[in-house]
N, C-alpha and C positions, 0 to 999 in steps of 0.2 A: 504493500500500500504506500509506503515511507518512498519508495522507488517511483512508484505512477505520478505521482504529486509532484517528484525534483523535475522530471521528465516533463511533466504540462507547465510548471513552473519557467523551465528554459525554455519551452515552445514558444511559452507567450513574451516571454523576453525576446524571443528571437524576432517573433511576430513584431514585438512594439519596434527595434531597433532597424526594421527594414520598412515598415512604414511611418516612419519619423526621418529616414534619411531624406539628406535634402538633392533637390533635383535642380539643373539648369533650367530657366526660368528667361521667359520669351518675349523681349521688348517689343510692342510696335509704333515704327517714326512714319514721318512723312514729309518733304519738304518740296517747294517749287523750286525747280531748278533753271536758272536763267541761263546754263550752257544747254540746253533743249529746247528753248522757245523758237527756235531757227531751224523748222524744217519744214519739209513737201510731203511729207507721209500722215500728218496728223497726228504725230505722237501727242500724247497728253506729259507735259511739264509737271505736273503731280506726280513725286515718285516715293513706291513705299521702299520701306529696310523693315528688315526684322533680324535684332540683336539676340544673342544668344548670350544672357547674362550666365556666371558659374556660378556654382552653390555657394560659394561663402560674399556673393558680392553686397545681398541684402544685409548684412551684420558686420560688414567692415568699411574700413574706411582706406582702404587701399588703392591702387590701381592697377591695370590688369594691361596683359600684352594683348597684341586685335591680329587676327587672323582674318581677310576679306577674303569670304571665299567667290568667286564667278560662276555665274549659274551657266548651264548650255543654252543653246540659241530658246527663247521661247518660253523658257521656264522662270515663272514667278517664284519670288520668298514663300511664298505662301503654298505652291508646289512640293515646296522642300520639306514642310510640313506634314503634310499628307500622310505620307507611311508613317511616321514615326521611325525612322532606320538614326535619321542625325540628332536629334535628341539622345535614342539611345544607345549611340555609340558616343556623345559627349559625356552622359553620365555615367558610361561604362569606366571611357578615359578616365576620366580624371578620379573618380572614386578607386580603381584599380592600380592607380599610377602610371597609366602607359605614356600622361603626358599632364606638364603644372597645367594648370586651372590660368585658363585665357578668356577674351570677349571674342566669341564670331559673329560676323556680319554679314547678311547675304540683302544685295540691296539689289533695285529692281532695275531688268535689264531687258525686259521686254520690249515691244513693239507691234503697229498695225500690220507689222511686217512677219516673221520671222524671228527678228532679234537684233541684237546687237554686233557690230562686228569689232566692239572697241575702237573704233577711229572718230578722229573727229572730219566730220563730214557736211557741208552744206545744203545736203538732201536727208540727212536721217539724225542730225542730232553730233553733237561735239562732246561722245563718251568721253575720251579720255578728259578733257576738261571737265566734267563731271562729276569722275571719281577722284578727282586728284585737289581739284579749288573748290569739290561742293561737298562730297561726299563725305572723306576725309575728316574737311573741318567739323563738317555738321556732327560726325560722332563722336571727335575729340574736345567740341565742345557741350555734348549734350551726357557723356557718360565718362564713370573712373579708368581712363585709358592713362596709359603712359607713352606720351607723344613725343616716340622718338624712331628714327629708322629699326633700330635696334629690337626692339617690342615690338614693330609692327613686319609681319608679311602677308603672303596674298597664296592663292591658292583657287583651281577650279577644275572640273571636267569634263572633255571634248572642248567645245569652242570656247568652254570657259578659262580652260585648261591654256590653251592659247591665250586669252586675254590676261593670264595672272603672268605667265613668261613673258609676255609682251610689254607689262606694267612694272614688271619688276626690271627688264630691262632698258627702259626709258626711265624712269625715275627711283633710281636706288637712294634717293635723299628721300624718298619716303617708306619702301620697303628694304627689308635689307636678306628678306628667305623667300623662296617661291616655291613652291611645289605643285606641277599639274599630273592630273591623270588622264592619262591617252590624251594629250594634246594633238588638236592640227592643223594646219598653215605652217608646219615645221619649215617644208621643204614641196617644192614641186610634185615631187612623187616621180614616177616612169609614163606615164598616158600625159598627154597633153591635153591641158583644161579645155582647152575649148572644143575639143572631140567629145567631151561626155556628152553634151546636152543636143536637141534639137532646137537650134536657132530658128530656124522659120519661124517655132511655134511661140518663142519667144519674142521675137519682132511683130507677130500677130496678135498679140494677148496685150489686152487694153486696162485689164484690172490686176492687183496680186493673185487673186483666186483664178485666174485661168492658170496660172503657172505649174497649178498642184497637180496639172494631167503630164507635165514636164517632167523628163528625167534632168532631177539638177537642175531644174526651171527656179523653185524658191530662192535655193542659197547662191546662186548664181546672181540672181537677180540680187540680193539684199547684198551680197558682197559689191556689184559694181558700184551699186549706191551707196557705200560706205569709200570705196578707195579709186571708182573714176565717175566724182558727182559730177553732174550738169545741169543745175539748176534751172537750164532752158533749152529741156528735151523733157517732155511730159512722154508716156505719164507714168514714167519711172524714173523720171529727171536722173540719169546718169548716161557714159558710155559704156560700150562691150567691150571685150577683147576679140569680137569680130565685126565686119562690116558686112551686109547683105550687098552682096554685084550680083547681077543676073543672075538673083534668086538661090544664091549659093552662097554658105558663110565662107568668108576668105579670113584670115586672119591678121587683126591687125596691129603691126609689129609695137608702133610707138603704145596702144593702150596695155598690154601684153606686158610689157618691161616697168611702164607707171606700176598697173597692180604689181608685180611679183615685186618690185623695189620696195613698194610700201605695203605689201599684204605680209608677205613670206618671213618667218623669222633666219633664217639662215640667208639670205640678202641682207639684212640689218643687224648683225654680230659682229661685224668688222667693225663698224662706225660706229657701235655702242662697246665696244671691248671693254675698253676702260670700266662703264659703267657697270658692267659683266663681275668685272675683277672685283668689283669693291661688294657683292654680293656675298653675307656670311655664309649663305648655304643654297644651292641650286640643286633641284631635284623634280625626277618628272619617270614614270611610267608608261608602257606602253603594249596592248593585247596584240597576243601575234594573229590572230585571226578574224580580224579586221573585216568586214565586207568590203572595206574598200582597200585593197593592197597597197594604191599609195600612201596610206596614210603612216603605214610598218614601215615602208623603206624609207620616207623621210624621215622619222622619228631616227632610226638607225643612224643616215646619212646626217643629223642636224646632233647625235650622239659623237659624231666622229669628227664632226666640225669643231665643236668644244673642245675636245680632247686635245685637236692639234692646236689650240691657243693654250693648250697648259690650263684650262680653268679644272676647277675643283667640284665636281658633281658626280652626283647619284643618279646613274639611268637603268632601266630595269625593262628586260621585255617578259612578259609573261603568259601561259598556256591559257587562252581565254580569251572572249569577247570584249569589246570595250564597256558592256551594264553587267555583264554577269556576275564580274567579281570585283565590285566597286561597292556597294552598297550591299554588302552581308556582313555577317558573326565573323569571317574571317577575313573579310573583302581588304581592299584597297585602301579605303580611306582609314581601316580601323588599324592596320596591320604595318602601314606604309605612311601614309602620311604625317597621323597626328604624330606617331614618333619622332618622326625627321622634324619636326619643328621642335619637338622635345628638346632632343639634342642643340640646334643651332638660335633657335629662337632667345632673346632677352627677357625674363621673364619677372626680376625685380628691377625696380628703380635703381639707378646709381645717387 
């Protein structure tokens, strides 16, 4: 009897002790942002974030390091909610140790489009001014951040994945760690871009919604409009990287060379070295089985680019899809990521 009682006794101890832990706890902001008042697509300049406060932020008086993560084309904060997978692998973290107790941030990068391509652009919005003179501030003055390169990095996957490498290597005075998963725009790839898609049907299609019968119609589209805007060429106000002659796409050279100079991360690693070097920690992933094969060989090819500047990273390819093992019990972000910021990230004040 003396035994049943010790026995319900710890039960219920166990009981109170696991429903009394405290959990990551979900700010939501919003701010008008006057780097997006300036576009042809109708974005709306009201843009949400949702902060991912840690367990000890309500009872202290601390400040905390910021991790921005980039969402994939299309995908709201409020997406990323949904399953419940990044809550609880934050409370996994950081209750388990796998990594100190940080603020993440996933702010809103949608559009009437697609999404976001991270560029600033005179047809879709002037992202990178957004995240950097709006974004930024707005959290480092609204929450206990410690604002400094050092505490803060960036982080996202697929196109996200791209826009945290691209951010971190444009401005290392504000990030100083980047980690993506399956990023891409690494590199060209082996198939040449403008062979994927049917042009005709894209020179034909008057609204975004005809594009979706397009192979490579959307993101074809939403990428010109980010990196060859033309504010006066409705009604996708940009160029292609082809030109229609007697009803045939020819390719054309000069728009071709703009994108891949300012799309492509391994075109822009020479000119940003520097700001490469000064980078505490560079790290990225990438699935070997891919539906789209260029996206493995660049990853590869944009792995071997780094190495011959001597920089200092973590590349990883792995047996799997780029959703399959990103977001599980032993996935990518749980097993991969939050560590590698573990390690490199600043995580008290100086």
């Amino acid at each position: 009897m003396k035994r049943s009682i010790v026995l319900v006794l710890l039960s219920c101890l166990f009981f109170q002790k696991s429903f009394s832990q405290k959990k990551v706890t979900v700010a939501s902001s919003h701010f008008i942002s006057k780097a997006l008042r300036e576009n042809k697509t109708g974005l709306d300049s009201n843009r949400n974030v949702k902060v991912y406060l840690p367990p000890s932020y309500a009872s202290s008086k601390r400040s905390y390091a910021v991790i921005y993560f980039c969402l994939n084309l299309n995908k709201t904060p409020e997406q990323m909610l949904a399953d419940g997978n990044l809550l609880k692998f934050l409370d996994s973290g950081f209750s388990g140790g796998v990594v100190k107790e940080f603020i993440l941030v996933t702010a809103d990068y949608s559009t009437p489009t697609i999404g976001s391509w991270f560029e600033n652009s005179s047809t879709t919005g002037r992202w990178l001014d957004y995240t950097v003179n709006e974004l930024v501030p707005f959290i480092d003055s609204h929450f206990r951040t410690i604002a400094n390169r050092d505490s803060r990095g960036v982080a996202g996957d697929f196109i996200g994945g791209y826009g945290a490498l691209k951010l971190a290597m444009l401005y290392p005075d504000l990030f100083s760690v980047v980690y993506a998963m399956h990023p891409v725009g690494t590199g060209i790839g082996v198939t040449p871009g403008y062979t994927k898609s049917d042009w005709k049907k894209i020179f034909n299609a008057t609204t975004f919604s005809d594009l979706y019968s397009v192979a490579y119609g959307p993101p074809f589209v939403a990428m010109a409009q980010a990196y060859l805007p033309n504010p006066s060429r409705p009604p996708f106000y940009c160029d292609f990287m082809v030109d229609m002659i007697n009803g045939e796409a020819v390719p054309n050279a000069e728009n071709i060379l703009k994108w891949e100079n300012e799309f492509l991360l391994d075109h822009m690693v020479e000119k940003n070295l520097q700001n490469l070097r000064r980078l505490r920690g560079i790290g990225f992933d990438w699935a070997r089985y891919d539906a789209n094969p260029d996206h493995v060989y660049s990853n590869h090819a944009f792995t071997h680019q780094l190495d011959q500047f001597g920089l200092d990273l973590e590349a990883e390819e792995y047996s799997g899809t780029p959703t399959n093992k990103t977001w599980t019990d032993d996935g990518r972000f749980y097993t991969r990521l939050l560590p590698f910021f573990n390690k490199h990230l600043v995580f008290d004040p100086k």
